[in-house]
C-alpha positions in Angstrom: 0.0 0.0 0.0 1.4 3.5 -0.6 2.3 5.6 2.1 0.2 9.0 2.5 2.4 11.7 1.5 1.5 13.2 5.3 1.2 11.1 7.9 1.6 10.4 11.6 3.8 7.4 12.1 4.3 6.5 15.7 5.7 3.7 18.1 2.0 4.2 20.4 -0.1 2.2 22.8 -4.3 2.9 23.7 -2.6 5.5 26.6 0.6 6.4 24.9 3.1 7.8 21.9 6.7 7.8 21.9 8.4 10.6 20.4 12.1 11.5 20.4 14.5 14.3 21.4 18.2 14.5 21.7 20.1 16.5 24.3 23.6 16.9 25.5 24.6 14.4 28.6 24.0 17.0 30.8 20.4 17.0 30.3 19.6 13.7 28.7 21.1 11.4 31.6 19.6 13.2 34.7 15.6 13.0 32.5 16.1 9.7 31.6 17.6 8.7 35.5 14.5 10.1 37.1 12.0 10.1 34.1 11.6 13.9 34.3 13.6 16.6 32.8 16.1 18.3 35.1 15.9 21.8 36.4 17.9 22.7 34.2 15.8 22.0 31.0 14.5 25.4 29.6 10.9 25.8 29.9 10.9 29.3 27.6 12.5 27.9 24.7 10.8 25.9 22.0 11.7 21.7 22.2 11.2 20.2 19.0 9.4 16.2 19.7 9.6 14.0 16.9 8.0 10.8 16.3 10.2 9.4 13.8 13.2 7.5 15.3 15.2 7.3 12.1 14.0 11.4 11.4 15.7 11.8 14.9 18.8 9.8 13.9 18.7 11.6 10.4 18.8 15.1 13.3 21.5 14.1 15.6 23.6 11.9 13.4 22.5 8.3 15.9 23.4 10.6 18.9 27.3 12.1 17.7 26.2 15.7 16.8 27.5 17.8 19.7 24.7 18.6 22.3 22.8 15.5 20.8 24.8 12.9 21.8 22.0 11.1 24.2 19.2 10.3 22.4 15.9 10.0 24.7 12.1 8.2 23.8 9.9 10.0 25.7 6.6 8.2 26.2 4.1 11.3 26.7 0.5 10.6 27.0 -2.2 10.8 23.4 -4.6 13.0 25.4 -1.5 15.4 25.5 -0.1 14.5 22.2 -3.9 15.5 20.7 -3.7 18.8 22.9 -0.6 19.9 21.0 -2.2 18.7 17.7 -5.3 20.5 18.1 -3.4 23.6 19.6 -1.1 23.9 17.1 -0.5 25.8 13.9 1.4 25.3 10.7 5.4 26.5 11.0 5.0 28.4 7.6 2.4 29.4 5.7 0.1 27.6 2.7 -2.0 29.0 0.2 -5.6 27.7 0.7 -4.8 26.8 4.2 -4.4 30.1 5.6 -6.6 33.3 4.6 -3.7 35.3 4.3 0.1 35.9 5.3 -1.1 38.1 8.0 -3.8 35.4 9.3 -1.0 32.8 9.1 1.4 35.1 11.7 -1.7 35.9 14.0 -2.1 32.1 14.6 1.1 31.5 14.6 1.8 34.1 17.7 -1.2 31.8 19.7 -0.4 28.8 19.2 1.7 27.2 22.1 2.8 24.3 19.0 3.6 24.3 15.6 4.1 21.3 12.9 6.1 20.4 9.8 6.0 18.0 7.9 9.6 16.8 7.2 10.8 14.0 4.1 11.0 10.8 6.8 14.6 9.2 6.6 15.5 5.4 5.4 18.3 3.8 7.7 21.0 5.1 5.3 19.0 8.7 6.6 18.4 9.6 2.7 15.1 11.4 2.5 11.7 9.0 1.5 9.3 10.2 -1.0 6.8 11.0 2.0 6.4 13.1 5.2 6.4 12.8 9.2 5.6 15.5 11.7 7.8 17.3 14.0 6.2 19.4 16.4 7.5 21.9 18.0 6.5 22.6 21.6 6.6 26.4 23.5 4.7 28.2 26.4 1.7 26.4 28.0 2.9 23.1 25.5 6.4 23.2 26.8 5.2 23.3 30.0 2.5 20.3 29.9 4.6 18.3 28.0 7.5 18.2 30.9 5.0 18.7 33.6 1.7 16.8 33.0 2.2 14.4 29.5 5.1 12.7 30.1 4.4 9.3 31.5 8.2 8.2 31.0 12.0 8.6 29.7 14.3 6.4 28.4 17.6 6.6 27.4 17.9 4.8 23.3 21.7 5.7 22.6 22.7 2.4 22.8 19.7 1.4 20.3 20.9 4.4 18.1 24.4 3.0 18.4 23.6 -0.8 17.9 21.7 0.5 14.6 24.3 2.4 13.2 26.5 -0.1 13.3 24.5 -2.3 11.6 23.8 0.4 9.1 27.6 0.3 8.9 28.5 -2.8 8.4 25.7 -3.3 5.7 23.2 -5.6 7.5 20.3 -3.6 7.0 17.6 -6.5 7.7 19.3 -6.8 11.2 19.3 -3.0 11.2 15.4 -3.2 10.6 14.5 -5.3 12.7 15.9 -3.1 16.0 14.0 -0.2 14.7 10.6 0.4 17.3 7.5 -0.5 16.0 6.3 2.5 14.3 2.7 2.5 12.7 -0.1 4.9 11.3 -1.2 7.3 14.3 -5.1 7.1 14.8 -5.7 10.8 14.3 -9.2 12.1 13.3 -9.1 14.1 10.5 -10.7 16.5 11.8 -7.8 16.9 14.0 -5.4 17.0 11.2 -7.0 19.1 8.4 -5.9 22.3 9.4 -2.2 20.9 9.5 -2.2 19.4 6.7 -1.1 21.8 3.7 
């Protein structure tokens, strides 16, 4: 079956989806230690979650850019997940989507999220013919997403390490079969109109 050129793709439970972020060890070992992120995490800047494990790898180069070197799965809750969604507004604007420029920027300035749709990654991290979300958390978001959604952390370096190496050493089917169980995200669609351009 052809894949949507939009879509959610998601490693998710009834309660839950997993999305990834990648932080220096200063950050990532403390949040994945205690399941929360540290003090020291800032609350007033935007934090970019992604869905996508090999989108992430494609991000932080499987966890050796610097400041990305531990890669975390955060399991956050789908009520949560669907707040952001519904409270969220394109990152740029679209023709036919948005009335105008202007209208664009006024939702923009509200909303605490934003999405885009970026080409999802192979295990070689070349770009797919089709798109996953990143969404990109800020104010009351940020906030409920450290506070309130996340139900736990763990720490998948080792994964992103393990796969790499397999990617390496040219045993993709190996490589494949580490990868988490990602599969279409049960939005509505009447969730996911208005994001999708």
């Amino acid at each position: 079956m052809e894949e949507p050129n939009r879509r959610i793709r998601a490693l998710h439970t009834e309660t839950t989806v997993t999305v990834y972020q990648a932080y220096a060890p200063h950050l990532g070992l403390p949040a994945a230690r205690t399941g929360r992120f540290p003090a020291a995490w800032q609350r007033d800047r935007m934090t970019w979650i992604k869905p996508s494990f090999l989108w992430m790898m494609y991000r932080c180069g499987w966890g050796t850019k610097e400041g990305q070197e531990t890669v975390l799965a955060v399991e956050i809750t789908r009520e949560g997940f669907e707040w952001a969604l519904r409270h969220a507004c394109l990152s740029h604007y679209e023709r036919g989507l948005h009335a105008d420029p202007a209208a664009w920027k006024h939702e923009l300035k509200r909303s605490p999220a934003r999405v885009q749709w970026d080409p999802e990654r192979d295990l070689r991290l070349q770009p797919l013919p089709y798109r996953s979300l990143q969404l990109g958390l800020s104010g009351a978001a940020a906030g409920r997403y450290a506070d309130a959604w996340t139900v736990g952390i763990t720490d998948v370096t080792p994964l992103a390490r393990e796969v790499h190496a397999l990617v390496r050493a040219g045993d993709l089917p190996a490589a494949t079969r580490l990868l988490p169980a990602e599969r279409p995200y049960p939005a509505d669609e009447e969730l996911l109109a208005p994001l999708l351009p």
